[in-house]
Backbone as ProteinMPNN parsed JSONL, in Angstrom:
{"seq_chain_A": "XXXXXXXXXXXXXXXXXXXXXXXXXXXXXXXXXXXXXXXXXXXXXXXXXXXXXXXXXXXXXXXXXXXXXXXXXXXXXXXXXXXXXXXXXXXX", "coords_chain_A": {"N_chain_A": [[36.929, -21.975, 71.996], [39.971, -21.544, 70.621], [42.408, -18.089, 70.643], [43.344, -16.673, 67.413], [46.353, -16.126, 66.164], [48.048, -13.383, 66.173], [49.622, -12.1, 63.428], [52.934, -10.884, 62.721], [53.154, -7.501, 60.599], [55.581, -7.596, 57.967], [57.861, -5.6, 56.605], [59.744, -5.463, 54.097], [60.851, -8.202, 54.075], [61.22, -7.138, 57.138], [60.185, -7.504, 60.656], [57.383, -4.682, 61.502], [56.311, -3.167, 63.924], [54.343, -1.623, 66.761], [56.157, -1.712, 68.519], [58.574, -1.911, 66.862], [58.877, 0.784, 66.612], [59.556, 2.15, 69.384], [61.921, 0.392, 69.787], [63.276, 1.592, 67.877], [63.318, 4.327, 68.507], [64.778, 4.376, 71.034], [67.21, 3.295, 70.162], [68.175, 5.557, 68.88], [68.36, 7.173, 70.857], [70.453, 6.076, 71.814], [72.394, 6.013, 70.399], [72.971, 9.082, 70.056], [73.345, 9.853, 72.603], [76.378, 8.726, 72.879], [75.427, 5.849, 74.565], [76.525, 2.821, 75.267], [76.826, -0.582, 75.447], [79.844, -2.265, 77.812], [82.758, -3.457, 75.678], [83.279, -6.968, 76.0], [80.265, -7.266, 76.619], [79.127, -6.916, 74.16], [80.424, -8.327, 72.614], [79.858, -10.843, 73.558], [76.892, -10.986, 73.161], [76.943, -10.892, 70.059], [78.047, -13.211, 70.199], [76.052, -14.96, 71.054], [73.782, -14.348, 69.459], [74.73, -15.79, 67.08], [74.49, -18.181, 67.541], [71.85, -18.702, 67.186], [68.659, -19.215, 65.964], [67.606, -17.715, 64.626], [69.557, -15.701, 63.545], [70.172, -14.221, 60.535], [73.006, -13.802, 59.82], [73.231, -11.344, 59.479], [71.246, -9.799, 59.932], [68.563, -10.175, 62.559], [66.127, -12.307, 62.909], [63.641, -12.037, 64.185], [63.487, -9.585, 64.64], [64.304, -7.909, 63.23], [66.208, -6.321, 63.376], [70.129, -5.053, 62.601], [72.908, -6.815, 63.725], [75.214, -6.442, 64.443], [75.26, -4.023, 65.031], [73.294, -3.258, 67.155], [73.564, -4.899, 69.018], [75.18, -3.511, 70.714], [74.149, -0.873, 71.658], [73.345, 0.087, 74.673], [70.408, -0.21, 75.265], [68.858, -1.834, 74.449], [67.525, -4.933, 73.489], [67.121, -8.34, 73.21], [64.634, -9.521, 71.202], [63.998, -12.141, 71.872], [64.339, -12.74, 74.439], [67.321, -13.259, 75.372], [69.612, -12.369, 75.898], [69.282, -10.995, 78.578], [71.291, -11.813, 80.626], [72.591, -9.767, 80.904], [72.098, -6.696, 81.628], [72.03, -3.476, 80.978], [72.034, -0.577, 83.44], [70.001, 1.898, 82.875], [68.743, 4.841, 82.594], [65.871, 6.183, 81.891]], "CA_chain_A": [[37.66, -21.7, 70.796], [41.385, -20.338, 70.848], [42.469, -17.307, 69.685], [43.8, -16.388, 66.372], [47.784, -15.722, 66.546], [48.067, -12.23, 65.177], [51.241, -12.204, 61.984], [53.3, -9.756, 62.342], [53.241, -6.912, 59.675], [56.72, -7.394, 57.924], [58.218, -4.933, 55.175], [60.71, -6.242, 53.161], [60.983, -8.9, 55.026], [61.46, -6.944, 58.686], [58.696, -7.619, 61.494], [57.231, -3.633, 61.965], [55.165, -2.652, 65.189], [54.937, -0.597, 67.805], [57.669, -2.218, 69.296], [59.737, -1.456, 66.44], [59.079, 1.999, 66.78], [59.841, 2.32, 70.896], [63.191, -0.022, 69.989], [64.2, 2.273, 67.078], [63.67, 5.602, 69.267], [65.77, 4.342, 72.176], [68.426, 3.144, 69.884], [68.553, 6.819, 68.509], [68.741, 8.135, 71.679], [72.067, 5.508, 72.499], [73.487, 6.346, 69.606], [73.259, 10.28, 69.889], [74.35, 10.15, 73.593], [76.741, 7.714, 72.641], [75.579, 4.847, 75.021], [76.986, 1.763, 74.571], [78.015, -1.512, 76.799], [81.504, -2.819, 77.011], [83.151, -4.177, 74.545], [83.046, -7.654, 76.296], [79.711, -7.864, 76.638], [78.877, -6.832, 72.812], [80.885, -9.733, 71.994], [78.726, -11.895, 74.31], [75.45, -10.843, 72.595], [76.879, -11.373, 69.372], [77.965, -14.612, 70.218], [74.565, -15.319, 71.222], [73.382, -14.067, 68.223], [75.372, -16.182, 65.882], [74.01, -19.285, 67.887], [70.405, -18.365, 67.315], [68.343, -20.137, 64.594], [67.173, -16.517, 63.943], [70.618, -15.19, 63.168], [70.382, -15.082, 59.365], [73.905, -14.138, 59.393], [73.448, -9.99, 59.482], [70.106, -9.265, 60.958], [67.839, -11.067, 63.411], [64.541, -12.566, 61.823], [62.739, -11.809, 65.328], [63.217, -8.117, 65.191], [64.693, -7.111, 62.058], [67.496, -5.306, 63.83], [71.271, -5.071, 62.012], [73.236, -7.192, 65.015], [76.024, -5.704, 64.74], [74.955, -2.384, 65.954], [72.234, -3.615, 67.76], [74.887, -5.592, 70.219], [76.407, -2.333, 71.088], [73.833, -0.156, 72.311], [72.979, -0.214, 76.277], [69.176, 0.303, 75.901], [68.894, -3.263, 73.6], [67.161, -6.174, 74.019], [66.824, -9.519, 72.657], [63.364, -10.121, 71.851], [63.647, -13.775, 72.3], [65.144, -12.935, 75.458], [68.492, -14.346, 75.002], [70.231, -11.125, 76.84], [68.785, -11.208, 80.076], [72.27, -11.854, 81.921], [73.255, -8.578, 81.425], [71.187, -5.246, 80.887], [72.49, -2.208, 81.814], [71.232, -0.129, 84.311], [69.669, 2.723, 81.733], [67.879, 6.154, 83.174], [65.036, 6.836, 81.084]], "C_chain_A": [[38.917, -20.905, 71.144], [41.552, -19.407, 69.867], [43.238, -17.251, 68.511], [45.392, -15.898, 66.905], [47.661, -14.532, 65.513], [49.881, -11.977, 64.314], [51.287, -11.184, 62.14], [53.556, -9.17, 60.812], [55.034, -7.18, 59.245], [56.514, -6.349, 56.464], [59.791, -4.944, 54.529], [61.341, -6.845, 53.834], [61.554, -8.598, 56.649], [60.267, -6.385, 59.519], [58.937, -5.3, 61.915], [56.291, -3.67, 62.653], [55.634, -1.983, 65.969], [55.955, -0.496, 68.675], [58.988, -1.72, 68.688], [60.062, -0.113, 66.656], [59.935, 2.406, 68.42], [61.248, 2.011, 70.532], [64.218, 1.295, 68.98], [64.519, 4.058, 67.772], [64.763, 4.998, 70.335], [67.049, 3.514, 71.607], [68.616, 4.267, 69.642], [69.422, 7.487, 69.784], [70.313, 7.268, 72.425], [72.802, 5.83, 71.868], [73.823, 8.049, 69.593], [74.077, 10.521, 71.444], [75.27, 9.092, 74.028], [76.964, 6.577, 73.86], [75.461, 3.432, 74.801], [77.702, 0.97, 75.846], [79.166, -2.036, 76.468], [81.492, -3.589, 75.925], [82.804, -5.804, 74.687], [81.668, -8.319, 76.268], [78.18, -7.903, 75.099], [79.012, -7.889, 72.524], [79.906, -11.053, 72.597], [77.455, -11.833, 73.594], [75.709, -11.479, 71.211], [76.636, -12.725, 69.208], [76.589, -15.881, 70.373], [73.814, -15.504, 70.042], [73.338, -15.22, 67.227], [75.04, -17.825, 65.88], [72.754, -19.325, 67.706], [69.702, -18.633, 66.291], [67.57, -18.766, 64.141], [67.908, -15.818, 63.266], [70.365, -15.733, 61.572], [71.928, -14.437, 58.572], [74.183, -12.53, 59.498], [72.461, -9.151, 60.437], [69.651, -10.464, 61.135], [66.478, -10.943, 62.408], [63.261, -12.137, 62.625], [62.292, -10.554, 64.751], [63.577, -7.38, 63.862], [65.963, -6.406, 62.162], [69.142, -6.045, 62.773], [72.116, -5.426, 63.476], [74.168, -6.646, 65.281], [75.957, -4.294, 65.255], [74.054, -2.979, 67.112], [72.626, -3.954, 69.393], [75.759, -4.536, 71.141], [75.579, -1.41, 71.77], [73.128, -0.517, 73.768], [71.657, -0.224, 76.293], [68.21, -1.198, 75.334], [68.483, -4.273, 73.954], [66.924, -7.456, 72.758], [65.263, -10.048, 72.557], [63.289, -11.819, 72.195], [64.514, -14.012, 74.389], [66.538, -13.062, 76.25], [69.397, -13.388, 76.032], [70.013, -10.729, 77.741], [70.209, -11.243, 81.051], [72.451, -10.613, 81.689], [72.537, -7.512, 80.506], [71.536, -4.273, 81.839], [72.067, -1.641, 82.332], [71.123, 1.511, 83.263], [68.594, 3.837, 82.433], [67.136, 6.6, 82.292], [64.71, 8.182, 80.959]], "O_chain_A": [[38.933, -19.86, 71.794], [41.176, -19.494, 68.699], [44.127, -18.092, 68.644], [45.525, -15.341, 67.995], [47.287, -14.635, 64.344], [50.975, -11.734, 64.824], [50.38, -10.372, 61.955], [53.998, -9.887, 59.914], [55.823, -6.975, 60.167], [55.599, -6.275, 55.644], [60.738, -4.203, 54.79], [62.372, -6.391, 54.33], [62.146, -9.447, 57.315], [59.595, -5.37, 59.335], [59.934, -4.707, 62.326], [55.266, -4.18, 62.2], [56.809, -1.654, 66.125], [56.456, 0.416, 69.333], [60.006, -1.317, 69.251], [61.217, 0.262, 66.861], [61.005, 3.011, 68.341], [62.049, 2.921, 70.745], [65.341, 1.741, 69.215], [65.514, 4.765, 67.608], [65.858, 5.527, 70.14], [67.873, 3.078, 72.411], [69.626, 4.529, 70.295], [70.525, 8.033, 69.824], [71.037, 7.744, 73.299], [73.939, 6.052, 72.284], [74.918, 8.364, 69.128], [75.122, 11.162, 71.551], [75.197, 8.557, 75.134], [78.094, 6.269, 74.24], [74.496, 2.896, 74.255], [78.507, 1.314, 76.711], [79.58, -2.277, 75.335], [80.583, -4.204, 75.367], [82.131, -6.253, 73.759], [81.556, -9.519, 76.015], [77.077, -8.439, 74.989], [78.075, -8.605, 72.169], [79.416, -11.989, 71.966], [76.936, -12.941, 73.463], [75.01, -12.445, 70.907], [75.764, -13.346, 68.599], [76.349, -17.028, 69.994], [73.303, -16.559, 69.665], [72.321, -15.607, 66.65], [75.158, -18.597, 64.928], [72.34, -20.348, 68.25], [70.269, -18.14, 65.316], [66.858, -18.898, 63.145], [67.393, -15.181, 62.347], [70.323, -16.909, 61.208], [72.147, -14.459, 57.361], [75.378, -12.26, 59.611], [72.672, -8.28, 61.281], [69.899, -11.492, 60.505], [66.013, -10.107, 61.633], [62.16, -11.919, 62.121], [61.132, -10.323, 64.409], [63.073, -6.296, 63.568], [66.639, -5.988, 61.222], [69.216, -7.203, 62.363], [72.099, -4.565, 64.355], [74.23, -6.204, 66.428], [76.831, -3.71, 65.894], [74.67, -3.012, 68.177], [72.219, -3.514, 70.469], [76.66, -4.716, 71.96], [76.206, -0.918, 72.707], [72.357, -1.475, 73.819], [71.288, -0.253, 77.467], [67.101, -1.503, 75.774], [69.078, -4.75, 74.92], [66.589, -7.265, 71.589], [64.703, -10.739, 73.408], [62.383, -12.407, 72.786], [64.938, -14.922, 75.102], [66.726, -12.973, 77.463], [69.84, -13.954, 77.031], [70.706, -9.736, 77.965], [70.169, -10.711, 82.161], [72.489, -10.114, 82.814], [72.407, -7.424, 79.285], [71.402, -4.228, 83.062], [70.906, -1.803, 81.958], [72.152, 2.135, 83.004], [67.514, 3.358, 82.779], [67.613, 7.562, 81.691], [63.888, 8.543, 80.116]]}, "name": "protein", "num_of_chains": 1, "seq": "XXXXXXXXXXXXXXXXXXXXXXXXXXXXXXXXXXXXXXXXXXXXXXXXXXXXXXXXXXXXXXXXXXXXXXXXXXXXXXXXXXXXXXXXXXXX"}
């Protein structure tokens, strides 16, 4: 027998788990010590973004995140992956 796919919890319509929590602390901490990747490769993520059948145009449907910020901080990931060419080298 296979297992059951476990649904993520959403709240008003944005997926919450422990994940969200981990992603939303280490955006805090990019945005208070304001780290952030170039400009260039913001624009690259967006662009990514905007190609992404998740993109519903403001936030991602994956993660819930607001892309436009999201694209900007160095500690950021794509959960579908999509951002893999370039992740900053980040000192926990």
């Amino acid at each position: 027998m296979g297992r059951i796919k476990k649904i993520p919890i959403k709240v008003a319509g944005i997926p919450v788990s422990k994940d969200t929590a981990v992603s939303l602390a280490k955006a805090t901490r990019d945005v208070v010590l304001r780290r952030n990747v170039p400009d260039e490769t913001m624009q690259k993520r967006m662009a990514t973004c905007q190609g992404c059948p998740s993109w519903t145009g403001y936030r991602c449907s994956e993660c819930g995140c607001v892309m436009k910020t999201k694209a900007k901080l160095a500690s950021s990931t794509c959960p579908l992956k999509k951002w893999d060419d370039y992740i900053p080298d980040i000192r926990e």
